[in-house]
Chimera marker file (.cmm) of the C-alpha trace (Angstrom):
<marker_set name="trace">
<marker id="1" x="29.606" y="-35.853" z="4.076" r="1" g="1" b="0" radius="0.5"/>
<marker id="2" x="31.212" y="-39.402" z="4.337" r="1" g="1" b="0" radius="0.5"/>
<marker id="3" x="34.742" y="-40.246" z="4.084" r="1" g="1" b="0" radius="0.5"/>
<marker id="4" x="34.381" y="-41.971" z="0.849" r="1" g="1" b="0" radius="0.5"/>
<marker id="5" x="32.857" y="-39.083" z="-1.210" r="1" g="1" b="0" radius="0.5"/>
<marker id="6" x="35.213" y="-36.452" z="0.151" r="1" g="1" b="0" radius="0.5"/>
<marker id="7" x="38.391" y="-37.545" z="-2.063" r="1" g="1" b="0" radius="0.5"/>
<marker id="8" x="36.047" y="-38.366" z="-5.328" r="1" g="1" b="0" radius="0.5"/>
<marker id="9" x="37.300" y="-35.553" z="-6.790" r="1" g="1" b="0" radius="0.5"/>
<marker id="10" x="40.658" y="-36.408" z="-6.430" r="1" g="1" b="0" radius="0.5"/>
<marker id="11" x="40.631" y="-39.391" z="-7.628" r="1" g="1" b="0" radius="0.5"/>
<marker id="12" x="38.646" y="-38.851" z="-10.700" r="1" g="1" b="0" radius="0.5"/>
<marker id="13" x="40.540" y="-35.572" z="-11.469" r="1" g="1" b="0" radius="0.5"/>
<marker id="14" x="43.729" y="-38.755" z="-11.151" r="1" g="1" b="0" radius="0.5"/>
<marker id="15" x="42.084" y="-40.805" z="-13.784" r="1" g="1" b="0" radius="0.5"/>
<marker id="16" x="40.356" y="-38.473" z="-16.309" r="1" g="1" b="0" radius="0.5"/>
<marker id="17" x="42.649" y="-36.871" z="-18.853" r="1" g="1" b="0" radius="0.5"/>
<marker id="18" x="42.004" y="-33.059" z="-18.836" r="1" g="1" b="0" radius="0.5"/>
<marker id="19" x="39.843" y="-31.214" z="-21.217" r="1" g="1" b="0" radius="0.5"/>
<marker id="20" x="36.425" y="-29.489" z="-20.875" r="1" g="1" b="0" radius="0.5"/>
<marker id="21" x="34.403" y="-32.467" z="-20.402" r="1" g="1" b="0" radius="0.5"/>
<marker id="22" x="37.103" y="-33.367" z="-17.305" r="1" g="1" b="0" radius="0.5"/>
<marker id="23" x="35.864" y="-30.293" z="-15.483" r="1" g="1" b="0" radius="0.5"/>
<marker id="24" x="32.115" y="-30.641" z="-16.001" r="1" g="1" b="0" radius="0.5"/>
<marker id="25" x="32.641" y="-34.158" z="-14.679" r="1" g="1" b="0" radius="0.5"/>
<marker id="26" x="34.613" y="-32.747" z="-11.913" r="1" g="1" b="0" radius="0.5"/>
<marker id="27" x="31.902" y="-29.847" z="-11.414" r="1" g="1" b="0" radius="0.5"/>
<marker id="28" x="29.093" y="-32.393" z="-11.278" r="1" g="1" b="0" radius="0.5"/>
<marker id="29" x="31.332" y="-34.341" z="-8.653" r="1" g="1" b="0" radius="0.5"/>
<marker id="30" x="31.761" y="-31.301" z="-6.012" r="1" g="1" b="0" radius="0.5"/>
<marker id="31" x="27.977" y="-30.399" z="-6.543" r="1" g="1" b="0" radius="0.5"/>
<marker id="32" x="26.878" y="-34.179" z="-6.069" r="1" g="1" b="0" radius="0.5"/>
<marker id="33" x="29.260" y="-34.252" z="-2.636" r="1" g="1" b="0" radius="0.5"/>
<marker id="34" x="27.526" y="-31.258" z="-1.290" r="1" g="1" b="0" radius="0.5"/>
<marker id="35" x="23.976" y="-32.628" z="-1.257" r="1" g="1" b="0" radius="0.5"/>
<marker id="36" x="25.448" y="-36.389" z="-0.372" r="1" g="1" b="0" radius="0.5"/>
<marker id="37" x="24.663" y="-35.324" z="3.416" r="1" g="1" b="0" radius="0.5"/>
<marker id="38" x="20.866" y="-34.382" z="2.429" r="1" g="1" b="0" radius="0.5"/>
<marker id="39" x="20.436" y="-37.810" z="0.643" r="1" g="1" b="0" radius="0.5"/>
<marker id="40" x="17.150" y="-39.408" z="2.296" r="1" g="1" b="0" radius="0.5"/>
<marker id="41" x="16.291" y="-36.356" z="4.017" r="1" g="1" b="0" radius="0.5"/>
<marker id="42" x="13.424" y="-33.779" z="2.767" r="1" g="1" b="0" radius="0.5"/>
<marker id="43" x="10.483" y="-32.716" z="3.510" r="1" g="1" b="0" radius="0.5"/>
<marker id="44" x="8.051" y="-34.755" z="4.555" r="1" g="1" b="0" radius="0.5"/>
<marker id="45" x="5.081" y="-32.978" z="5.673" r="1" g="1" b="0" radius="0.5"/>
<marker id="46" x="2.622" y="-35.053" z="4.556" r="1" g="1" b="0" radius="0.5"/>
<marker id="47" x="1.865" y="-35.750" z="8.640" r="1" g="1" b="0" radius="0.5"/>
<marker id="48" x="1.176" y="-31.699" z="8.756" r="1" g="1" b="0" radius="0.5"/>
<marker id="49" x="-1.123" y="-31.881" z="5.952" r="1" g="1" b="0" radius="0.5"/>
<marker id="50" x="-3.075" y="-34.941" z="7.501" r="1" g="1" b="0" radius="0.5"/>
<marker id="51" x="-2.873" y="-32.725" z="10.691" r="1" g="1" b="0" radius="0.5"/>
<marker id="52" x="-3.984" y="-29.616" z="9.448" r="1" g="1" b="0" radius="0.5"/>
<marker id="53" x="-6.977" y="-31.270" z="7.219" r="1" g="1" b="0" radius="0.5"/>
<marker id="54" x="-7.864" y="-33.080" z="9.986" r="1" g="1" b="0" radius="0.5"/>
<marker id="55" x="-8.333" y="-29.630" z="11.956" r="1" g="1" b="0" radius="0.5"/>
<marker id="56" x="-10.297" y="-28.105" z="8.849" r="1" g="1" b="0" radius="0.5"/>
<marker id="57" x="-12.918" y="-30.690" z="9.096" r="1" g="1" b="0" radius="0.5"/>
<marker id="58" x="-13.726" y="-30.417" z="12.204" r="1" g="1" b="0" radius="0.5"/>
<marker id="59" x="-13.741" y="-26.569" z="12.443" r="1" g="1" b="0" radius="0.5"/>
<marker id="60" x="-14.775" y="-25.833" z="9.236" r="1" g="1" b="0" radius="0.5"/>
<marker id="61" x="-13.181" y="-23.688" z="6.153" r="1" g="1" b="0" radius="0.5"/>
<marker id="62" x="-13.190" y="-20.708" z="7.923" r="1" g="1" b="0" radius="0.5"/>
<marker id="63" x="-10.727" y="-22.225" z="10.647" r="1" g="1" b="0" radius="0.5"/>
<marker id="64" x="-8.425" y="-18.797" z="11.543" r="1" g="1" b="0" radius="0.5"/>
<marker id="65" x="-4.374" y="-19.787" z="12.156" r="1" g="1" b="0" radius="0.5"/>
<marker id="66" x="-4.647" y="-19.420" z="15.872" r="1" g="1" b="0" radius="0.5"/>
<marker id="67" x="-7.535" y="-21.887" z="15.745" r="1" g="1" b="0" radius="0.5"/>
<marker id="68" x="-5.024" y="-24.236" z="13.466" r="1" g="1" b="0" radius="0.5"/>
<marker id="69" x="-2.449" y="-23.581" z="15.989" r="1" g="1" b="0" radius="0.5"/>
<marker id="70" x="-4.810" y="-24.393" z="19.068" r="1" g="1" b="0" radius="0.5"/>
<marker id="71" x="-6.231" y="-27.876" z="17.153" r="1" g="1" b="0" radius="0.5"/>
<marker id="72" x="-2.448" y="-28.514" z="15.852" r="1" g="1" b="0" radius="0.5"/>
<marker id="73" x="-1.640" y="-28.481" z="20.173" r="1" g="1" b="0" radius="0.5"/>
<marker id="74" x="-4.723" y="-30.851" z="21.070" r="1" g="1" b="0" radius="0.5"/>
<marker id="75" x="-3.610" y="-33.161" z="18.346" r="1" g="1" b="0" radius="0.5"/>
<marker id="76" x="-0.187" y="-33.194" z="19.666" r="1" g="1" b="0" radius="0.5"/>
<marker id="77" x="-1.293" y="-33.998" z="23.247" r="1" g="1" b="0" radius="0.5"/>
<marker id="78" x="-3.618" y="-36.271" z="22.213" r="1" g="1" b="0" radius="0.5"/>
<marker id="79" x="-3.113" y="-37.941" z="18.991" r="1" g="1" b="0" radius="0.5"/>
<marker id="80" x="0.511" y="-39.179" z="18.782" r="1" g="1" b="0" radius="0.5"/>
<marker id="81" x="-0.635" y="-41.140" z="15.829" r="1" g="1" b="0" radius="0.5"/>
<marker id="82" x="-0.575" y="-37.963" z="13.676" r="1" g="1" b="0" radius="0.5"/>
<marker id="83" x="2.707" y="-37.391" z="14.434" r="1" g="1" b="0" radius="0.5"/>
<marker id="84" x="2.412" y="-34.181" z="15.424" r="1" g="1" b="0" radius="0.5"/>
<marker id="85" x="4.746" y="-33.634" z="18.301" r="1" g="1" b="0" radius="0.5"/>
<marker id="86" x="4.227" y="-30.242" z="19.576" r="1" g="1" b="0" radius="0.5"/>
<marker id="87" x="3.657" y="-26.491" z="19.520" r="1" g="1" b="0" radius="0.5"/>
<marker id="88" x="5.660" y="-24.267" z="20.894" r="1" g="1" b="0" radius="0.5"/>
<marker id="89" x="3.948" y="-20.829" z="20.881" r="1" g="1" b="0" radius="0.5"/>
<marker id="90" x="7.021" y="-18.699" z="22.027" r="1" g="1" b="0" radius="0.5"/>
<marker id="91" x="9.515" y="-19.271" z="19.127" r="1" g="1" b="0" radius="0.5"/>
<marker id="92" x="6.288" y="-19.925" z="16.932" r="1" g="1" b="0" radius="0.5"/>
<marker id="93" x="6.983" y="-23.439" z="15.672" r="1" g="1" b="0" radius="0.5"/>
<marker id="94" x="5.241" y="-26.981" z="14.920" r="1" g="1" b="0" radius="0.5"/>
<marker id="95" x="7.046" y="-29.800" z="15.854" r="1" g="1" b="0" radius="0.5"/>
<marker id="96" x="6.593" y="-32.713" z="13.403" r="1" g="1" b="0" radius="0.5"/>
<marker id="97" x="7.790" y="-36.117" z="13.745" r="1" g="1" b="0" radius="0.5"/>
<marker id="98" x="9.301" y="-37.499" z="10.498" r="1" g="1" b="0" radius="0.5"/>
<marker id="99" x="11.739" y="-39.974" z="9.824" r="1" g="1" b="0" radius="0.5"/>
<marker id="100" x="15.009" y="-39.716" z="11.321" r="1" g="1" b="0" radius="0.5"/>
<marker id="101" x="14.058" y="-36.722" z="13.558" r="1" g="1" b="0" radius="0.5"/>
<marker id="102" x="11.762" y="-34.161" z="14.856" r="1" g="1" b="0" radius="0.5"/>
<marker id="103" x="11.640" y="-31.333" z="12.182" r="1" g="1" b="0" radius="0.5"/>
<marker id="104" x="10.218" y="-27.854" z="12.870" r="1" g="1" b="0" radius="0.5"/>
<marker id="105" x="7.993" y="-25.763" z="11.064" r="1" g="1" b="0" radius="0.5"/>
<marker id="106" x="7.198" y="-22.039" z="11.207" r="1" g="1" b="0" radius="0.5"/>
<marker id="107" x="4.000" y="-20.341" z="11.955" r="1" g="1" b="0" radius="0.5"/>
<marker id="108" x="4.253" y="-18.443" z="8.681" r="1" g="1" b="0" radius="0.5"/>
<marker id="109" x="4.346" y="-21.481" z="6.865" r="1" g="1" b="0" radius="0.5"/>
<marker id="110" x="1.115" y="-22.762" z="7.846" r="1" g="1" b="0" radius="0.5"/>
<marker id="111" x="-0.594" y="-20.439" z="5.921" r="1" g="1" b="0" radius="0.5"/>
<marker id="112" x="0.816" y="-22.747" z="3.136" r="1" g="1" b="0" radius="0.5"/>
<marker id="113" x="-0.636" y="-25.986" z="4.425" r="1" g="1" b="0" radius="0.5"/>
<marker id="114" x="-4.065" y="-24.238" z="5.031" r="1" g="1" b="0" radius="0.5"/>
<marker id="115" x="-4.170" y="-22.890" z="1.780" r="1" g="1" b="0" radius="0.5"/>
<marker id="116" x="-3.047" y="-25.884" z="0.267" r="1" g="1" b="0" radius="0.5"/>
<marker id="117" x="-5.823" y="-27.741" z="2.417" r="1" g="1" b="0" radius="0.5"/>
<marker id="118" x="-8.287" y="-25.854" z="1.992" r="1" g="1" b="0" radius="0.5"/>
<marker id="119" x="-8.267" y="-25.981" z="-1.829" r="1" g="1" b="0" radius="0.5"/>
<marker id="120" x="-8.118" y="-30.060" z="-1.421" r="1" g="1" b="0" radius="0.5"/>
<marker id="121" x="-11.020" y="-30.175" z="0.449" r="1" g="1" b="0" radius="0.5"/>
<marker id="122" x="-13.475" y="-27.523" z="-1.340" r="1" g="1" b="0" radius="0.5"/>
<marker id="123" x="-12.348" y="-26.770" z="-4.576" r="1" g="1" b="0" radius="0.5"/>
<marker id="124" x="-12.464" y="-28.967" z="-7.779" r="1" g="1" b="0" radius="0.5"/>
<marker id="125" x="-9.135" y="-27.660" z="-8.504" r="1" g="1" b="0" radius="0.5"/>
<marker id="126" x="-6.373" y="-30.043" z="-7.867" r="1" g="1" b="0" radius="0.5"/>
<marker id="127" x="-3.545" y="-28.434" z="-5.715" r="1" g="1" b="0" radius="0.5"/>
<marker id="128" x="-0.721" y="-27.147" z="-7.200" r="1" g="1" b="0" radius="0.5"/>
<link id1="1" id2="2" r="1" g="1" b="0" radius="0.2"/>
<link id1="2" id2="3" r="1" g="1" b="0" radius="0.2"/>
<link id1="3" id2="4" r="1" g="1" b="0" radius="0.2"/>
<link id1="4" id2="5" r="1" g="1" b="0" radius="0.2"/>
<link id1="5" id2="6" r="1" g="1" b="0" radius="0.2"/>
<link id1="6" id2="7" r="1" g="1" b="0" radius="0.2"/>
<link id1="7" id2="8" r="1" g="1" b="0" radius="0.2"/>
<link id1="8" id2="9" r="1" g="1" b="0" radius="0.2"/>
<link id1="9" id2="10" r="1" g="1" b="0" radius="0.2"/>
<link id1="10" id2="11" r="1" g="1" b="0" radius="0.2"/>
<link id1="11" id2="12" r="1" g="1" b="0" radius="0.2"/>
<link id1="12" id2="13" r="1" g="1" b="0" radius="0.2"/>
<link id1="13" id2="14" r="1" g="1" b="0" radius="0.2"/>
<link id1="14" id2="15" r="1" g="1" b="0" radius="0.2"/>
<link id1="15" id2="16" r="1" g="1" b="0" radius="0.2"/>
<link id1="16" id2="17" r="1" g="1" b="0" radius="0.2"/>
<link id1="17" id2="18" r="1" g="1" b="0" radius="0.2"/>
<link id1="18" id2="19" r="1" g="1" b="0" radius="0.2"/>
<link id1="19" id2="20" r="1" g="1" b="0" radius="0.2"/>
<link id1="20" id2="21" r="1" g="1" b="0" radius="0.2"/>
<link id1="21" id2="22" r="1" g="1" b="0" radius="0.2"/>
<link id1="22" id2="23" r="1" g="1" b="0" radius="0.2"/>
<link id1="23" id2="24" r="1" g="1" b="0" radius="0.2"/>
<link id1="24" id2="25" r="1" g="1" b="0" radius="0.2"/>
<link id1="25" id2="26" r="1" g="1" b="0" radius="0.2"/>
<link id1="26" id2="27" r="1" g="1" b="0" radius="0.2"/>
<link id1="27" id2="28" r="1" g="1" b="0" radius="0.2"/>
<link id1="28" id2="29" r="1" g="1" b="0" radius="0.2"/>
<link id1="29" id2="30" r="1" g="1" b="0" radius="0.2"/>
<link id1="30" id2="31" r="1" g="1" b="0" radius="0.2"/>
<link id1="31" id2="32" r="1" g="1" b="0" radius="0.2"/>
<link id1="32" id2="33" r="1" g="1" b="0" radius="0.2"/>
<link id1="33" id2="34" r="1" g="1" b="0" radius="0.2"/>
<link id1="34" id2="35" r="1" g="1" b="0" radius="0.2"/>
<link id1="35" id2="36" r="1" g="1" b="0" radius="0.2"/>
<link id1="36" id2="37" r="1" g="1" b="0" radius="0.2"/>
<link id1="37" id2="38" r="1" g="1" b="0" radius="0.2"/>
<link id1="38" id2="39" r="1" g="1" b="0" radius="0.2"/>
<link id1="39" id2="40" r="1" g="1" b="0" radius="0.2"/>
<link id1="40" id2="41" r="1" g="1" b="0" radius="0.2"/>
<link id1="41" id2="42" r="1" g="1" b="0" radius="0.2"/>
<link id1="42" id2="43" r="1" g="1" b="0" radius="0.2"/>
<link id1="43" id2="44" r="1" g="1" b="0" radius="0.2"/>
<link id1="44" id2="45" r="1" g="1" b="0" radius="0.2"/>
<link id1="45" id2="46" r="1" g="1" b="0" radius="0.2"/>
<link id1="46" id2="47" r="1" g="1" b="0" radius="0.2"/>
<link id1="47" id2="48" r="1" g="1" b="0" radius="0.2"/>
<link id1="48" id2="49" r="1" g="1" b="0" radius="0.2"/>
<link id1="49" id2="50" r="1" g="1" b="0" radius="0.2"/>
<link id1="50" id2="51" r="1" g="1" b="0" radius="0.2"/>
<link id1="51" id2="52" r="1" g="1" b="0" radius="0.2"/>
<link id1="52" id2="53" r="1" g="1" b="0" radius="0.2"/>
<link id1="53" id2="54" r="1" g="1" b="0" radius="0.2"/>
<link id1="54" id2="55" r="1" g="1" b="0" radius="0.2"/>
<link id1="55" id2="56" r="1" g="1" b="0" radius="0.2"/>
<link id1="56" id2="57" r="1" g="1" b="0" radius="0.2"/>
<link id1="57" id2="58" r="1" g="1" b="0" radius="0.2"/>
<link id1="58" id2="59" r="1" g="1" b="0" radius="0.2"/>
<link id1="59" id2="60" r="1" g="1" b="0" radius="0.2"/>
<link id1="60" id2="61" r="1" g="1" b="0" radius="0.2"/>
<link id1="61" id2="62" r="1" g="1" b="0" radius="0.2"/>
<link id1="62" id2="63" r="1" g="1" b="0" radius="0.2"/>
<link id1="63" id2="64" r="1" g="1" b="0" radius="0.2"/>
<link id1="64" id2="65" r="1" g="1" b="0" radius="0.2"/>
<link id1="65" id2="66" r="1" g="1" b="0" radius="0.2"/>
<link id1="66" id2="67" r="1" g="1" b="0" radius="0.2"/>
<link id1="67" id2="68" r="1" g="1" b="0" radius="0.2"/>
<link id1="68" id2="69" r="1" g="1" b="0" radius="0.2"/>
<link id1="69" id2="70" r="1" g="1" b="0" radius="0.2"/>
<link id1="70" id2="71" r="1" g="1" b="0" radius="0.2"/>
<link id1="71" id2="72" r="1" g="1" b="0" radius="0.2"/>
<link id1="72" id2="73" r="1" g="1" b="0" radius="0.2"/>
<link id1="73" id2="74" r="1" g="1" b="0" radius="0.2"/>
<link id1="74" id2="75" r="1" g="1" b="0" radius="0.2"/>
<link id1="75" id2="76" r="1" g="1" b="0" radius="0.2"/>
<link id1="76" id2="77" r="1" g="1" b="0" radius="0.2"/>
<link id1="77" id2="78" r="1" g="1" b="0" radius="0.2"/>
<link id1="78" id2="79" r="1" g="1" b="0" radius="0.2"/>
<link id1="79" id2="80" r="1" g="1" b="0" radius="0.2"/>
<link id1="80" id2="81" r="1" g="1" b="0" radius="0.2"/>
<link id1="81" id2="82" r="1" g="1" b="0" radius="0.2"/>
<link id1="82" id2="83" r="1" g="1" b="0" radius="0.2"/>
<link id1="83" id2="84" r="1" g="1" b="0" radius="0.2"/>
<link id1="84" id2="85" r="1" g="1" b="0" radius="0.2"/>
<link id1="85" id2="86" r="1" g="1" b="0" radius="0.2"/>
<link id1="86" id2="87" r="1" g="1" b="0" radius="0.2"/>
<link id1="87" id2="88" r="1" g="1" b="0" radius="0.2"/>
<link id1="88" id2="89" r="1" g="1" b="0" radius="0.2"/>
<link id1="89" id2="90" r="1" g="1" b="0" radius="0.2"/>
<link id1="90" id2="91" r="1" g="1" b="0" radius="0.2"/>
<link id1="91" id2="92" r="1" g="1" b="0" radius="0.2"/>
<link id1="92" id2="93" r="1" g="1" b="0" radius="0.2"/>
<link id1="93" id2="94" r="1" g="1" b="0" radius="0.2"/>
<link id1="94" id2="95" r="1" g="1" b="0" radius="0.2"/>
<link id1="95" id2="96" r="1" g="1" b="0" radius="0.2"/>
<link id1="96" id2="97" r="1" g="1" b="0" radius="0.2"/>
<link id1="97" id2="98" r="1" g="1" b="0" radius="0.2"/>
<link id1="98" id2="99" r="1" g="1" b="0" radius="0.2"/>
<link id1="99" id2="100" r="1" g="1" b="0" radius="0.2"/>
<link id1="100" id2="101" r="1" g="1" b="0" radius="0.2"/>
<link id1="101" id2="102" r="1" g="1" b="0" radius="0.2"/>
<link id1="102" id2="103" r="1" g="1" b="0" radius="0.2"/>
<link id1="103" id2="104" r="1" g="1" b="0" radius="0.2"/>
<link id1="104" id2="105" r="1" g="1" b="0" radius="0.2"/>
<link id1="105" id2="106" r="1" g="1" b="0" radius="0.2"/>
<link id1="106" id2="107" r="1" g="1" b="0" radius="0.2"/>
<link id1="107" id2="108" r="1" g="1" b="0" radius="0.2"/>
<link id1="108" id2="109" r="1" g="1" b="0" radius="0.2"/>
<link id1="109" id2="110" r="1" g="1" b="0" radius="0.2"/>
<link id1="110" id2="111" r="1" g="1" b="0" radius="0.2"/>
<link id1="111" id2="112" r="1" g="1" b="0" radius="0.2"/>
<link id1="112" id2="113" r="1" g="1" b="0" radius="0.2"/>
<link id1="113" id2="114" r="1" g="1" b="0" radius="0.2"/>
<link id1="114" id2="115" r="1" g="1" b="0" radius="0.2"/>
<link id1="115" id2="116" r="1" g="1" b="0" radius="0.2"/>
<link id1="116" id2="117" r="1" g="1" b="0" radius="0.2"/>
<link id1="117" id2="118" r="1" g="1" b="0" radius="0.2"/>
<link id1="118" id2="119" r="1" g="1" b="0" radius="0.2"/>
<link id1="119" id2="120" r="1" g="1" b="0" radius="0.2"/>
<link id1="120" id2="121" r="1" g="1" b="0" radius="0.2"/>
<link id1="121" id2="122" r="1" g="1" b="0" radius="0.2"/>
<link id1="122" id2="123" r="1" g="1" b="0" radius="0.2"/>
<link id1="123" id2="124" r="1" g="1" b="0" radius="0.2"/>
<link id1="124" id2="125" r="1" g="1" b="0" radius="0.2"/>
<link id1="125" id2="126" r="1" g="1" b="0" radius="0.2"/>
<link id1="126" id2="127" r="1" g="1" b="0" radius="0.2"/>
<link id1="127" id2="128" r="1" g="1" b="0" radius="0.2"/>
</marker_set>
């Protein structure tokens, strides 16, 4: 949170007369100053989804999750282009390069990006 959004309320509360549509305004305010620090940042996991379609095609559609996980570490030793920055296997995350950062992933929610692979690459269905 900056500086400059962390008396907005104040000063609004200063210049708008009270009344019902004051406190919404105010409401909206607070709510807006919580997620000012998140602004720019979300997920971006398009790099895992590259990654983890990228593992599908060359194993196949009946790739397991520890044969994700062992493609998802020879891609991060040897592909730094796909941004995929490591595994760690003991506190079961992926470590994904994105903007700003290095952002970790869980095991569990691989199963996701398989899924959601998987459907992109052999279904006609589009993905949800």
């Amino acid at each position: 949170m900056t500086s400059d959004w962390v008396g907005a309320t104040g000063v609004l509360a200063s210049y708008v007369p009270e009344g019902p549509d004051r406190n919404m305004l105010l409401s909206h305010v607070r709510f807006s100053v919580i997620f000012q620090g998140q602004h720019g940042r979300g997920k971006r996991n398009g790099a895992l989804n590259k990654a983890v379609q990228y593992c599908i095609g060359r194993v196949g559609p009946t790739i397991s999750l520890r044969q994700l996980v062992d493609e998802l570490e020879i891609i991060a030793a040897n592909h730094p282009s796909m941004h995929i920055a490591g595994v760690d296997r003991f506190a079961k995350l992926i470590l994904v390069d994105v903007k700003g950062g290095t952002e970790e992933i869980q095991f569990a929610s691989l199963y996701y990006h398989l899924t959601k692979a998987r459907k992109e690459l052999f279904s006609n269905q589009p993905p949800n």
